[in-house]
C-alpha positions as CSV (number, residue, x, y, z in Angstrom):
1,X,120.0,-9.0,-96.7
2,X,120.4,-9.8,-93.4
3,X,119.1,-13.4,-92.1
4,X,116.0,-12.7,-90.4
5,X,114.7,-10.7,-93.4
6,X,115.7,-13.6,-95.4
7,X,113.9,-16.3,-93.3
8,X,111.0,-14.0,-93.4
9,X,110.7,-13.3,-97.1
10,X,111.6,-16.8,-97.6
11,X,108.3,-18.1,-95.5
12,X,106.8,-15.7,-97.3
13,X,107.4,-17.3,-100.8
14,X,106.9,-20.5,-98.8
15,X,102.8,-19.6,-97.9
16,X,102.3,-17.8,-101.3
17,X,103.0,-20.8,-103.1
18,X,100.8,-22.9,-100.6
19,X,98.2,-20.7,-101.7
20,X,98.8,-20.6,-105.2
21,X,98.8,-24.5,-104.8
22,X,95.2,-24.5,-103.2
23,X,93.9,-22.4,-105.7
24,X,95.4,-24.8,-108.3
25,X,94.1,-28.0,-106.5
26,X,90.7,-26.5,-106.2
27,X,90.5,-25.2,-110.1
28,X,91.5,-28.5,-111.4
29,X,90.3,-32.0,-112.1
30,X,92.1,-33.9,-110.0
31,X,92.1,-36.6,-107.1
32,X,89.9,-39.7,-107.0
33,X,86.2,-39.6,-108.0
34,X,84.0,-42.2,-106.5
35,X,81.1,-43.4,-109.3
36,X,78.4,-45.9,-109.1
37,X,78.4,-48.9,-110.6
38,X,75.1,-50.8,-110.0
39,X,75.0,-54.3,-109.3
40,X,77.6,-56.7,-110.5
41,X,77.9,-57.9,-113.8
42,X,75.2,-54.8,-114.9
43,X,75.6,-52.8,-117.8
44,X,76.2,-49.8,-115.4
45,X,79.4,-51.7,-113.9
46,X,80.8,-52.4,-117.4
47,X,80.7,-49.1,-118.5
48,X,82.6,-47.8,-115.4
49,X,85.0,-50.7,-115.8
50,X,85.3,-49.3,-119.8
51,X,85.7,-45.7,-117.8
52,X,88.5,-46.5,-115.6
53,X,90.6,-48.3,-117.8
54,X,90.5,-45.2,-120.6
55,X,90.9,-42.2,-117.8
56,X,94.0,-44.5,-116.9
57,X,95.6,-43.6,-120.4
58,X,93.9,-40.7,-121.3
59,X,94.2,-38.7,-117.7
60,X,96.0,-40.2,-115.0
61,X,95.4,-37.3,-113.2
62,X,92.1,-38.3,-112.3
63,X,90.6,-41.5,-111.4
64,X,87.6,-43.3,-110.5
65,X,86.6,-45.8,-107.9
66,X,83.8,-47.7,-108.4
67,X,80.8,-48.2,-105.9
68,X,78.5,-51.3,-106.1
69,X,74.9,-50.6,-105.6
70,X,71.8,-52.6,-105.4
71,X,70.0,-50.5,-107.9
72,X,69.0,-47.3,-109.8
73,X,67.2,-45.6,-106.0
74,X,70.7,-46.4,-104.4
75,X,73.0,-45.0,-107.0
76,X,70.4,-41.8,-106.6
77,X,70.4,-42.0,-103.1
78,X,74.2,-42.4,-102.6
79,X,74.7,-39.0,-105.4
80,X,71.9,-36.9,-103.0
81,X,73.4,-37.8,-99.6
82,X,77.0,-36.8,-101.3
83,X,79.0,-40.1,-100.5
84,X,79.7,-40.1,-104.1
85,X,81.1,-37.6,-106.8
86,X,79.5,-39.1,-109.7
87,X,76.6,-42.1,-111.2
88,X,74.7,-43.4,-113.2
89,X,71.0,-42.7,-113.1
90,X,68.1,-43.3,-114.8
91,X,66.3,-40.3,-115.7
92,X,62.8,-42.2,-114.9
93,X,63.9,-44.1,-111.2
94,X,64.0,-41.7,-108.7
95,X,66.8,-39.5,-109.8
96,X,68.3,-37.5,-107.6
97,X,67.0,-34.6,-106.3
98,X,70.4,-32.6,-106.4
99,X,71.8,-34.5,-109.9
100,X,72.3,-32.9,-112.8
101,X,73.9,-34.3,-115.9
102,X,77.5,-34.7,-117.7
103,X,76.2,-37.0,-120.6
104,X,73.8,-39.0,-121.6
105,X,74.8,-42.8,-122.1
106,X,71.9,-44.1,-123.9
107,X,68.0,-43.7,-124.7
108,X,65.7,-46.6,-123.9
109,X,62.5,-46.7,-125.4
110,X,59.3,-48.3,-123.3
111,X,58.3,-50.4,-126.2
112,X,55.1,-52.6,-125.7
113,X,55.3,-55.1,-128.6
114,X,51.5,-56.2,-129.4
115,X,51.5,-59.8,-130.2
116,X,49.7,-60.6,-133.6
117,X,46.5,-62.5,-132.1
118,X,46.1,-59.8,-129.4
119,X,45.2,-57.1,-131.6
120,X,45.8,-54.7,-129.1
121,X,45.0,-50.7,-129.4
122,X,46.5,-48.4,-127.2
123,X,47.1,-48.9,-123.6
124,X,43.5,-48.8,-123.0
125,X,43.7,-52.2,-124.5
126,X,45.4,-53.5,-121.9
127,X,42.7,-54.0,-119.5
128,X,42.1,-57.3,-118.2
129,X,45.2,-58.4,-120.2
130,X,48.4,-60.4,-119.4
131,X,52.2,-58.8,-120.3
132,X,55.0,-60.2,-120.4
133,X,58.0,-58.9,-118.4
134,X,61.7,-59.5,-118.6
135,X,63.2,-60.5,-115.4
136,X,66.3,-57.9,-114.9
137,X,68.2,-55.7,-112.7
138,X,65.7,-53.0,-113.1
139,X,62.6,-54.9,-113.5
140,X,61.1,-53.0,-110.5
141,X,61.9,-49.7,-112.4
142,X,60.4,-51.0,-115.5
143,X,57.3,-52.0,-113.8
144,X,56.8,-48.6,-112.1
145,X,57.0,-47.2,-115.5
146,X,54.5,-49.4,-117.1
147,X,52.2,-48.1,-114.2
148,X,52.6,-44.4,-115.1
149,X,51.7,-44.9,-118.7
150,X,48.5,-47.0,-117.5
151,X,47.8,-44.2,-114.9
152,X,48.1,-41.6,-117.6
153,X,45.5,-43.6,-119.3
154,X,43.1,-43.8,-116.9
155,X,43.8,-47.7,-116.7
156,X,43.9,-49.5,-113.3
157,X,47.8,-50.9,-112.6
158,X,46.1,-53.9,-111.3
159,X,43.9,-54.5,-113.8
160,X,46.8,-55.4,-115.9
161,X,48.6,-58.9,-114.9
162,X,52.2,-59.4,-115.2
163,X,54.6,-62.0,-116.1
164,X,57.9,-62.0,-115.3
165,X,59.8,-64.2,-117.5
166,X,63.7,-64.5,-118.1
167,X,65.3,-63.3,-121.4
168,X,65.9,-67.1,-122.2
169,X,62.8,-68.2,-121.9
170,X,61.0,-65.4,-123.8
171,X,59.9,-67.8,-127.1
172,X,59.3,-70.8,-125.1
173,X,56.8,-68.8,-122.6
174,X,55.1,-67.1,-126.0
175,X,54.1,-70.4,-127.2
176,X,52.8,-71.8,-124.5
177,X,51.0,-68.9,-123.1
178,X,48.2,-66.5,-123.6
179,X,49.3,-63.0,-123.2
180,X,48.6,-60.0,-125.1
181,X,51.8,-58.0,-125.5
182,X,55.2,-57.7,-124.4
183,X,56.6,-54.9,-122.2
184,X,60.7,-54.0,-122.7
185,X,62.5,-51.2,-121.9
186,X,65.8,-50.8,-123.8
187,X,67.9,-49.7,-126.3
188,X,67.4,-49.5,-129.9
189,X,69.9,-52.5,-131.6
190,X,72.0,-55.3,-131.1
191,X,71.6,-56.5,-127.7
192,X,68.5,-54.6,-126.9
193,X,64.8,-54.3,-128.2
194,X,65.6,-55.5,-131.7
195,X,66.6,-59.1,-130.5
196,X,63.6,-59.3,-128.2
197,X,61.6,-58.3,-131.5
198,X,63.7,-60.8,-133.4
199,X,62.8,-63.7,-130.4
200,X,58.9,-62.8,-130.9
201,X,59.1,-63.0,-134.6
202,X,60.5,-66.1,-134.5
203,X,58.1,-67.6,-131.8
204,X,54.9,-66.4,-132.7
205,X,54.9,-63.8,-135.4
206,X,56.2,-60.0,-135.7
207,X,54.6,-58.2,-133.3
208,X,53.2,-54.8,-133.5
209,X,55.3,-51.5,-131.8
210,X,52.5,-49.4,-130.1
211,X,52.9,-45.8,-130.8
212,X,52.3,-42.8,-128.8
213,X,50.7,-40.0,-130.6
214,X,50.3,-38.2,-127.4
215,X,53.8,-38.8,-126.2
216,X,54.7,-35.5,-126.0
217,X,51.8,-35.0,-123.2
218,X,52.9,-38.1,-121.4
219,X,56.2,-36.6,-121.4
220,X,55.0,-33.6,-119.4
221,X,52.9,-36.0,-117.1
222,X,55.2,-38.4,-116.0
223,X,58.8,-36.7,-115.0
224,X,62.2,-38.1,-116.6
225,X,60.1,-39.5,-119.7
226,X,60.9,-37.8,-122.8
227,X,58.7,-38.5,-126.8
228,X,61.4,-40.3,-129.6
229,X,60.7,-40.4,-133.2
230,X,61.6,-43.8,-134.4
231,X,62.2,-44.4,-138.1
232,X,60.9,-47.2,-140.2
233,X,62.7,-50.6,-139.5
234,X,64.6,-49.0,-136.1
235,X,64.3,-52.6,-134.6
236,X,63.4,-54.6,-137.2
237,X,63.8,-55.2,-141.1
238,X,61.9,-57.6,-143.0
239,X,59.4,-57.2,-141.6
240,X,60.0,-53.4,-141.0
241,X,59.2,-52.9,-137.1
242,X,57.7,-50.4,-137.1
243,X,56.2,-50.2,-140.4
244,X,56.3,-46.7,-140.3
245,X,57.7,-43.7,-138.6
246,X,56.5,-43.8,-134.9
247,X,56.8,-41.5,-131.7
248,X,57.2,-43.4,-128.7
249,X,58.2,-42.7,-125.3
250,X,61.8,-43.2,-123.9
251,X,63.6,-42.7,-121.1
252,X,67.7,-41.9,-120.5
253,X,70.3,-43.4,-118.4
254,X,73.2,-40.5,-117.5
255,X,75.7,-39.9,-116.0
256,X,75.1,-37.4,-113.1
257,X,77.1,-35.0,-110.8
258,X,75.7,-32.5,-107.9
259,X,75.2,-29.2,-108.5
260,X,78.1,-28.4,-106.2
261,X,80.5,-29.7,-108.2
262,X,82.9,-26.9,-109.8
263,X,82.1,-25.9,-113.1
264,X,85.3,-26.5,-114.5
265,X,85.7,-30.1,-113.1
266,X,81.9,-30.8,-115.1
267,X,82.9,-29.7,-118.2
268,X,86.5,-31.1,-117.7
269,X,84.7,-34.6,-117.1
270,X,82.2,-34.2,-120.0
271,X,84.8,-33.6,-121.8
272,X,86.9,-36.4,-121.5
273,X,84.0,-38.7,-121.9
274,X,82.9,-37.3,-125.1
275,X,86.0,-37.0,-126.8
276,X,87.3,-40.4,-125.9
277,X,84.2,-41.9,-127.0
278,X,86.2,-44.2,-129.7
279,X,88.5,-45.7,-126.9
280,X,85.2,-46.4,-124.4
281,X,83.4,-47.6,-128.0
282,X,86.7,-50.4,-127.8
283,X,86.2,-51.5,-124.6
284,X,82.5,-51.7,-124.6
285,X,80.5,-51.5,-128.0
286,X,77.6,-49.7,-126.1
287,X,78.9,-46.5,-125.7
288,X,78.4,-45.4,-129.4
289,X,75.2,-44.3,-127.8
290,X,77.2,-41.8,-125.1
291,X,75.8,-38.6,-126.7
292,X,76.2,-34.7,-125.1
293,X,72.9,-33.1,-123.3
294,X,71.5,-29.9,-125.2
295,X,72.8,-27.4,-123.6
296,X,69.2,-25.0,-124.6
297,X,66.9,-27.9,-123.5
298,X,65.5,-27.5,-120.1
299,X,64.3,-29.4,-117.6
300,X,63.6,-30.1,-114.0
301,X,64.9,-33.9,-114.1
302,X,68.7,-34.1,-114.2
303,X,68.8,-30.5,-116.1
304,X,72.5,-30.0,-117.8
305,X,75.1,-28.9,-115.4
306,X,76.0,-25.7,-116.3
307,X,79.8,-26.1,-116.8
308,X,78.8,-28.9,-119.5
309,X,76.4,-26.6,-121.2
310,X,79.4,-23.8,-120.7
311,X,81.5,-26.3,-122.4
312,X,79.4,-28.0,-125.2
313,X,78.4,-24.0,-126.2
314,X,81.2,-22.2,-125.9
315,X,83.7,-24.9,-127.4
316,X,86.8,-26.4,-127.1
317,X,89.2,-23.6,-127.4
318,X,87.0,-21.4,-124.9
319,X,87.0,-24.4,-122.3
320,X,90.6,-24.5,-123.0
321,X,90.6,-20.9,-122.0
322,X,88.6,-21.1,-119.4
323,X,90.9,-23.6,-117.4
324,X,94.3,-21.5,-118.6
325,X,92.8,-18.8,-116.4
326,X,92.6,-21.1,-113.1
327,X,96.5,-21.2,-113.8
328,X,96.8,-17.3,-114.0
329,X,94.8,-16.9,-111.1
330,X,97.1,-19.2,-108.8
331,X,100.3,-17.5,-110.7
332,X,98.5,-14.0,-109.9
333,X,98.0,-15.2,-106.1
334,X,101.5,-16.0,-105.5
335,X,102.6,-12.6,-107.1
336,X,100.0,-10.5,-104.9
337,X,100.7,-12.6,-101.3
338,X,104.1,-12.7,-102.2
339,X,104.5,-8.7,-102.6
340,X,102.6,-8.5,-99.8
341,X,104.4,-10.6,-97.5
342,X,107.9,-8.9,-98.7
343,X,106.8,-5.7,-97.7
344,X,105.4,-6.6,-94.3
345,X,108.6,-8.7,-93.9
346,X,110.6,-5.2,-94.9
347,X,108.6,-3.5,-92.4
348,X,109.3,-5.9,-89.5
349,X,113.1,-6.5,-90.7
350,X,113.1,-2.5,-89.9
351,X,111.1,-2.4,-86.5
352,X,113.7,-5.2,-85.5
353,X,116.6,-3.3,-86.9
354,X,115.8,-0.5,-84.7
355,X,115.2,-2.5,-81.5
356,X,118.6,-4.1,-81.8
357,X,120.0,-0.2,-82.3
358,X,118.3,0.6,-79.6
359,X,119.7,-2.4,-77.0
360,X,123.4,-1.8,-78.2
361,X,123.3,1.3,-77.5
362,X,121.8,0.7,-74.3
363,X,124.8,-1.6,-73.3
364,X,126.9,0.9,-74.3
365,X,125.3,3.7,-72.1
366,X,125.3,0.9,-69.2
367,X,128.9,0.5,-69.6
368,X,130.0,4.2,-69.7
369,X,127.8,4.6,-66.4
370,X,129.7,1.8,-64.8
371,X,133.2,3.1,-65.4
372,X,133.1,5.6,-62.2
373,X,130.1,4.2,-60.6
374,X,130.2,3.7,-56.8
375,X,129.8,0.5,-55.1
376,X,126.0,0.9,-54.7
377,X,125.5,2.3,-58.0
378,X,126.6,-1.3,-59.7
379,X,124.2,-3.4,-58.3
380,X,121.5,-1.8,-60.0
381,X,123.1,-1.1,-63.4
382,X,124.4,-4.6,-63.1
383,X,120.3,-5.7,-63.1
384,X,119.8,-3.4,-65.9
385,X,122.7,-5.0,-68.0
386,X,120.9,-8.7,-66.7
387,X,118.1,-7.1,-67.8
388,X,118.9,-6.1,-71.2
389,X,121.0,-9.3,-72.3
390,X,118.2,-11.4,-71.1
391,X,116.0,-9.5,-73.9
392,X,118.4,-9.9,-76.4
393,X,118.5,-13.4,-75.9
394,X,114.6,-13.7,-76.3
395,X,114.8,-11.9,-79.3
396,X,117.4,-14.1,-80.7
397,X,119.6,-11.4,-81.6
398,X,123.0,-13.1,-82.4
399,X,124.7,-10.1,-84.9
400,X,128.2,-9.8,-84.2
401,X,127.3,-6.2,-83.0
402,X,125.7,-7.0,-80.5
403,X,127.9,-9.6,-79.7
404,X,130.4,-6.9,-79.5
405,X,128.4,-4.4,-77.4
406,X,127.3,-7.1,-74.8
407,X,131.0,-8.3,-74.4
408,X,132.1,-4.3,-73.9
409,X,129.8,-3.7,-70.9
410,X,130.8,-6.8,-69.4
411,X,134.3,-6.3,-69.6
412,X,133.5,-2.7,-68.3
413,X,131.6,-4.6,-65.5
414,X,134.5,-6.9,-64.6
415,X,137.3,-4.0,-64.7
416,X,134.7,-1.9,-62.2
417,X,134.2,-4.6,-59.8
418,X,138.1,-5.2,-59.6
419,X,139.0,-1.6,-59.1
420,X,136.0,-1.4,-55.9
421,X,137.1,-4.0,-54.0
422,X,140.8,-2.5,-54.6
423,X,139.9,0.5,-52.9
424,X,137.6,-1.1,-50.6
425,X,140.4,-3.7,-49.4
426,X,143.0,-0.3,-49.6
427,X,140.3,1.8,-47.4
């Protein structure tokens, strides 16, 4: 092979595997994804900080860097203007208007706990009332939920006072004051509705869970609600709250991406989430509730992304598949853009093969002219020979040939020159 075929063929392997490495980076989780995390010390954060110590272990291909936000509207906000590649929503709070979801972290049910001297029916009830409030980091979004259930029945927002009153001082408050119910949004167990529950029963008495028999309507009325059936006892046993099967309403924290993300990165990301669910469930106890979206539910709120619905129904081995072809299709890259670039190399290595014929053999037709040339003959076949090695030169053609052939006519040249002037000086 001679070496400017070589050079060629070898940038040729050279941009066939940059290719193949494009198509590699692009068709695989990779690189650092940027998450919310809500405000500090949140349940949000602590999940993320759960997160990014597992991916650490489990892929260190990918990792996460977490972004502090204010609340649930920034974390939306930030996923809709792009600046970030993944976070936690709530399906209720203004989620964003390009998310759509990886998993669901948890179901939190808007519970409004009658107290027993209220005897409050239905939301109707309310009217005129206090509630209670817990102070938290998403207060704002729990009261703009409370609204929408008053709106959907027909009851004036303002005709309804609130309290806002911290965790800690729940009982204390609910002794001294005359309210009518308690408003919580939160998870079923430990740590959630069923100590608030607990807090009322000890304070004034077990409270009564308000059900929903319409919650399937409300559902439809108000966008990123959803109707939960709760068994008997879900927060509360002895007394059983509630006492019997109840439909509420609920709404869902997730994890959301943009539809733009690939496919293959969604599902790769669900993936690793659900399957390492034990080590997150080590790190922080919540996420037993991390559970996959139905891949045949729709729904215009955060709908499944469909390379997590490709994943959760097509299965492990499929997904597995599925990203073995990303490798075949860089591998099949590199073999088609490197065949191709070896043939156009062949072809050039053969147009340049030819020009260098054709420039020897020029020096060597330069030099037989020169042999009996007269005096003003070699001038001009002396610009001809310039001429020609001055191409050569541009074309960086350094064979030993033409090495050879160059050296000829400019012996040739010399020899010529020596013998005019001989005559000349002899004339």
């Amino acid at each position: 092979m001679s070496r400017s075929l070589f050079y060629s063929v070898t940038a040729g392997v050279l941009v066939a595997a940059c290719v193949a490495g494009i198509a590699f980076y692009l068709g695989s989780p990779h690189d650092r994804l940027r998450i919310t995390a809500g405000p500090v010390g949140g349940a949000a954060e602590r999940f993320v900080a759960a997160m990014i110590a597992v991916a650490k272990k489990q892929n260190p291909l990918v990792s996460f860097e977490p972004v502090e936000t204010g609340s649930l509207q920034d974390s939306s906000a930030l996923l809709d203007a792009r600046k970030v590649d993944l976070a936690i929503v709530r399906s209720d709070a203004s989620p964003p208007a390009n998310g759509q979801t990886i998993v669901i972290l948890r179901r939190d049910i808007a519970a409004i706990l009658g107290l027993p001297k209220s005897k409050v029916e239905g939301l109707a009830g309310l009217s005129g009332k206090t509630v209670i409030m817990l102070a938290s980091r998403v207060q704002f979004a729990d009261e703009a939920l409370l609204d929408a259930l008053l709106g959907y029945a027909n009851v004036s927002p303002q005709s309804v006072s609130r309290m806002i009153v911290r965790p800690e001082n729940l009982g204390k408050v609910l002794r001294e004051k005359s309210v009518a119910a308690v408003f919580a949004v939160g998870p079923v167990g430990a740590g959630g509705l069923s100590d608030i529950v607990t807090t009322i029963t000890k304070s004034v008495g077990a409270p009564t869970l308000m059900a929903f028999d319409n919650a399937d309507a409300i559902a439809n009325s108000i966008p990123g609600t959803e109707s939960l059936d709760l068994a008997k006892g879900s927060l509360r046993i002895h007394p059983d709250i509630p006492d019997d099967s109840t439909t509420v309403v609920a709404v869902t924290y997730r994890l959301a991406a943009p539809f733009s993300m690939l496919n293959l990165h969604a599902g790769a990301i669900a993936r690793a989430i659900l399957t390492a669910k034990g080590k997150l469930m080590e790190a922080y106890p919540q996420a037993a509730s991390i559970e996959a979206p139905d891949p045949d539910k729709s729904s215009t709120v955060l709908p499944i992304h469909p390379g997590v619905a490709q994943y959760l129904s097509s299965g492990e081995q499929s997904f597995l598949d599925e990203a073995q072809s990303y490798f075949y299709a860089a591998a099949m890259v590199f073999s088609v853009v490197g065949s191709l670039w070896a043939m156009v190399a062949r072809r050039l290595s053969r147009k340049r093969d030819a020009m260098e014929r054709n420039r020897i053999g020029r020096l060597i037709q330069i030099a037989d002219e020169a042999r009996g040339a007269p005096k003003q003959d070699l001038s001009r076949l002396s610009g001809e020979l310039h001429k020609t090695l001055s191409e050569i030169v541009e074309a960086g053609m350094s064979d030993p040939t033409t090495a050879l052939a160059a050296s000829h006519a400019e012996a040739v040249f010399a020899a010529r020159r020596q013998t005019v002037e001989t005559e000349g000086r002899s004339a």
